[in-house]
C-alpha positions as CSV (number, residue, x, y, z in Angstrom):
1,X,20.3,104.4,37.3
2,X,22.0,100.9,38.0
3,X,25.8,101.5,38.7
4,X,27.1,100.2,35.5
5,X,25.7,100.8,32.0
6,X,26.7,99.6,28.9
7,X,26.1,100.7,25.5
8,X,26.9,99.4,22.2
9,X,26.5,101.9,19.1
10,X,25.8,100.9,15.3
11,X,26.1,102.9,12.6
12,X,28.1,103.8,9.4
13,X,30.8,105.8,9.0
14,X,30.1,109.4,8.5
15,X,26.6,109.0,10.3
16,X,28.1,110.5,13.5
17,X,27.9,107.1,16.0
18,X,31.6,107.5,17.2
19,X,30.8,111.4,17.7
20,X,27.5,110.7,19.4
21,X,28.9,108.1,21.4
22,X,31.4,110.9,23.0
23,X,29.1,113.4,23.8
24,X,26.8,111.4,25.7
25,X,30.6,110.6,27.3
26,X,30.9,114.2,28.0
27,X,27.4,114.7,28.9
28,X,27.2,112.0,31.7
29,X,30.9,113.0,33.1
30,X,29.1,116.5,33.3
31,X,27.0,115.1,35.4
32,X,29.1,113.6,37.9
33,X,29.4,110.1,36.5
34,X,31.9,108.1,35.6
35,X,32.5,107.3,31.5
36,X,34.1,106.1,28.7
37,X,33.4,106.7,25.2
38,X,35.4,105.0,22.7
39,X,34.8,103.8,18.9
40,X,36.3,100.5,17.9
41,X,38.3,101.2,14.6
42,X,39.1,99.1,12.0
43,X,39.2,99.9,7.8
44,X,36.6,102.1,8.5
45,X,35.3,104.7,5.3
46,X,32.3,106.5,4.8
47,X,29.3,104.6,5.1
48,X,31.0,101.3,6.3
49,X,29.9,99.9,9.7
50,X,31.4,101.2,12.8
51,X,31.0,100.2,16.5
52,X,31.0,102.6,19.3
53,X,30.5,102.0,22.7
54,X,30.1,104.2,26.3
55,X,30.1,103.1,30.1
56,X,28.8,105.3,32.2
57,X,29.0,104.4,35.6
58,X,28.3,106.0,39.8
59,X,31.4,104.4,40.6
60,X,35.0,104.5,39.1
61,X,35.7,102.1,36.0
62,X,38.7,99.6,35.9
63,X,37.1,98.0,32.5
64,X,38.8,98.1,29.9
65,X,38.0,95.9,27.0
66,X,34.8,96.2,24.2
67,X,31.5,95.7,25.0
68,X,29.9,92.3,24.8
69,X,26.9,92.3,26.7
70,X,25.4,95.5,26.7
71,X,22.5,97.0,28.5
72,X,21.7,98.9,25.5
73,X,22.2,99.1,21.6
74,X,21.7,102.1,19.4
75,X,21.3,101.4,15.5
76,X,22.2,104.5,13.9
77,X,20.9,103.0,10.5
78,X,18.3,100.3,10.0
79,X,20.1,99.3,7.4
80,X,22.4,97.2,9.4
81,X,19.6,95.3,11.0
82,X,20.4,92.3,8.2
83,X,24.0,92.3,7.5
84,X,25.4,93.0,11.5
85,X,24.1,91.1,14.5
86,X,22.9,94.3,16.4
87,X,21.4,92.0,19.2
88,X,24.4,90.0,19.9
89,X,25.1,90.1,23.5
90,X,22.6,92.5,24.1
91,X,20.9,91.8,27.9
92,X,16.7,91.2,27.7
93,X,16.4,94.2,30.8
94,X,17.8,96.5,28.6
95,X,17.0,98.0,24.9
96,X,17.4,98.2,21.7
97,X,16.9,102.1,20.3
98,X,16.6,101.9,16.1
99,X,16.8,104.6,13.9
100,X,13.6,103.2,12.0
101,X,10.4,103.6,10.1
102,X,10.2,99.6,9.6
103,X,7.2,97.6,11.2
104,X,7.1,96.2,14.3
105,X,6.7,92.7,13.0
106,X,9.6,93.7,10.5
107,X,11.9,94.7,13.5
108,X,11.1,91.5,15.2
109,X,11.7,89.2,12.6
110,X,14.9,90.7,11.7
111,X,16.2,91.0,15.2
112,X,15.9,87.5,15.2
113,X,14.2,86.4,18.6
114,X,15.6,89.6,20.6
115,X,12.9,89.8,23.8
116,X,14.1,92.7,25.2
117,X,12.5,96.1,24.7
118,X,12.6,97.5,21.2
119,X,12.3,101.7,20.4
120,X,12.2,103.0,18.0
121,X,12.9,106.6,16.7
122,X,12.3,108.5,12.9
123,X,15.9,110.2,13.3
124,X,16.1,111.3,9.2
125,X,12.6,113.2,10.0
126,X,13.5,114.7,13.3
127,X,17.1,115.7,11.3
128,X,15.5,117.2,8.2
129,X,12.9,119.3,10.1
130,X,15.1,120.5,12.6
131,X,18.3,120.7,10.5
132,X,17.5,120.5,6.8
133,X,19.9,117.9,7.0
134,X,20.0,114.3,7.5
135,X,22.2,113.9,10.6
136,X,20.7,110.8,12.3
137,X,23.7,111.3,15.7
138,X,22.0,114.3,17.3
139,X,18.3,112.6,17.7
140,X,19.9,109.2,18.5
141,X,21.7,110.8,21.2
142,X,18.5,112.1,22.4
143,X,16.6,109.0,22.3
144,X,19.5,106.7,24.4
145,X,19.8,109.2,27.1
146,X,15.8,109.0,27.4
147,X,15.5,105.5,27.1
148,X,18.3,105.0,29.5
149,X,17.9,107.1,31.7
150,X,21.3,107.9,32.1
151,X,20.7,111.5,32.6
152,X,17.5,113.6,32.5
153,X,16.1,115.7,30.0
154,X,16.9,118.7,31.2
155,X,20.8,117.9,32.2
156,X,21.1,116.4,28.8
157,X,19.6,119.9,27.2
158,X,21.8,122.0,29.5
159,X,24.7,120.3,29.0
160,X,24.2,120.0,24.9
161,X,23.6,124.1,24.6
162,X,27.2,124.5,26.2
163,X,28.9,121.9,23.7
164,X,27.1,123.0,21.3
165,X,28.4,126.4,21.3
166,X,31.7,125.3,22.3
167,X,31.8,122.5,18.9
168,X,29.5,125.3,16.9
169,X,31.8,128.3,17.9
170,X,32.7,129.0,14.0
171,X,29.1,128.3,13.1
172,X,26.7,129.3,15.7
173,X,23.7,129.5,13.3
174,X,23.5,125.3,13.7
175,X,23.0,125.9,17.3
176,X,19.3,126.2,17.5
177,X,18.5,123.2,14.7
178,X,20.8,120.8,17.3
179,X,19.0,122.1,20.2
180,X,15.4,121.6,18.3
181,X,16.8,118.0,17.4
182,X,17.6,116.9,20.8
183,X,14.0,118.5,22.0
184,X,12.0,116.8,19.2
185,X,13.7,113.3,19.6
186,X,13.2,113.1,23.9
187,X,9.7,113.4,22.3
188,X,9.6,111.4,19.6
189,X,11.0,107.8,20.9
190,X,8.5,105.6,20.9
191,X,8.3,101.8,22.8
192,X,7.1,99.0,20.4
């Protein structure tokens, strides 16, 4: 992992981006890293865009400001590929990770000359199996930490089961379907 990585998060409200955003900020400070994990608000409602963003660094952090050059983006919902410039910023050595079952040639065209590496991930699928829910955060979560490479695998599962059943205390029985979300998802991202 390079010392400094930055990642900019998508989504609408109520999809789980700002909650997703701070466990991976828990997850990587879990690890011995240095974070943040902050949403950007505004007149934010259910299902209107929202940013989020995370640094996660070796090395203390004395940034303070939004992120506007990311390493990484994270589009919760593909939806926003045509009304928000997702790409904006966003450096060519990095990613973008899409919540997606668009084309290749679709995501190209609407990313608008992006060159950088573009994944791709079926989060409502993964959600709906593992869940019976569609709650795109949980796979998304998965699918940055493997692209990123921010954590492995494994510390991201170990760490997850604990928050998990800290966050789930009053409903343990969504344990499992979170834990067989993250699994399917470190599987399921796939490089276009």
């Amino acid at each position: 992992m390079k010392d400094l990585i930055e990642i900019r998060w998508h989504g609408r409200g109520g999809q789980g981006a700002k909650t997703a955003s701070l466990l991976l900020a828990d997850a990587a400070f879990n690890t011995g890293k240095y974070i943040q994990g902050f949403p950007e608000y505004g007149p934010e409602r259910m299902g209107a865009p929202i940013t989020a963003y995370n640094r996660i660094s070796t090395n203390p952090i004395t940034i303070h400001t939004n992120i506007y050059e990311p390493d990484y983006v994270v589009v919760v919902d593909d939806t926003l590929l045509e009304s928000v410039d997702v790409t904006s910023g966003l450096k060519e050595d990095g990613a973008i990770v899409i919540n997606t079952t668009k084309s290749a040639d679709y995501l190209r065209n609407v990313l608008k000359g992006y060159n950088g590496a573009i994944y791709t991930i079926d989060a409502k699928k993964i959600s709906e199996e593992a869940l019976g829910r569609y709650f795109p955060n949980t796979p998304m979560l998965a699918a940055i930490v493997k692209v990123s490479n921010v954590m492995t695998d494994e510390a991201l599962l170990e760490d997850m089961k604990g928050s998990f059943k800290h966050k789930f205390a009053k409903k343990p029985e969504v344990i499992d379907g979170n834990m067989k979300a993250l699994e399917l998802a470190l599987k399921e991202v796939k490089k276009i």
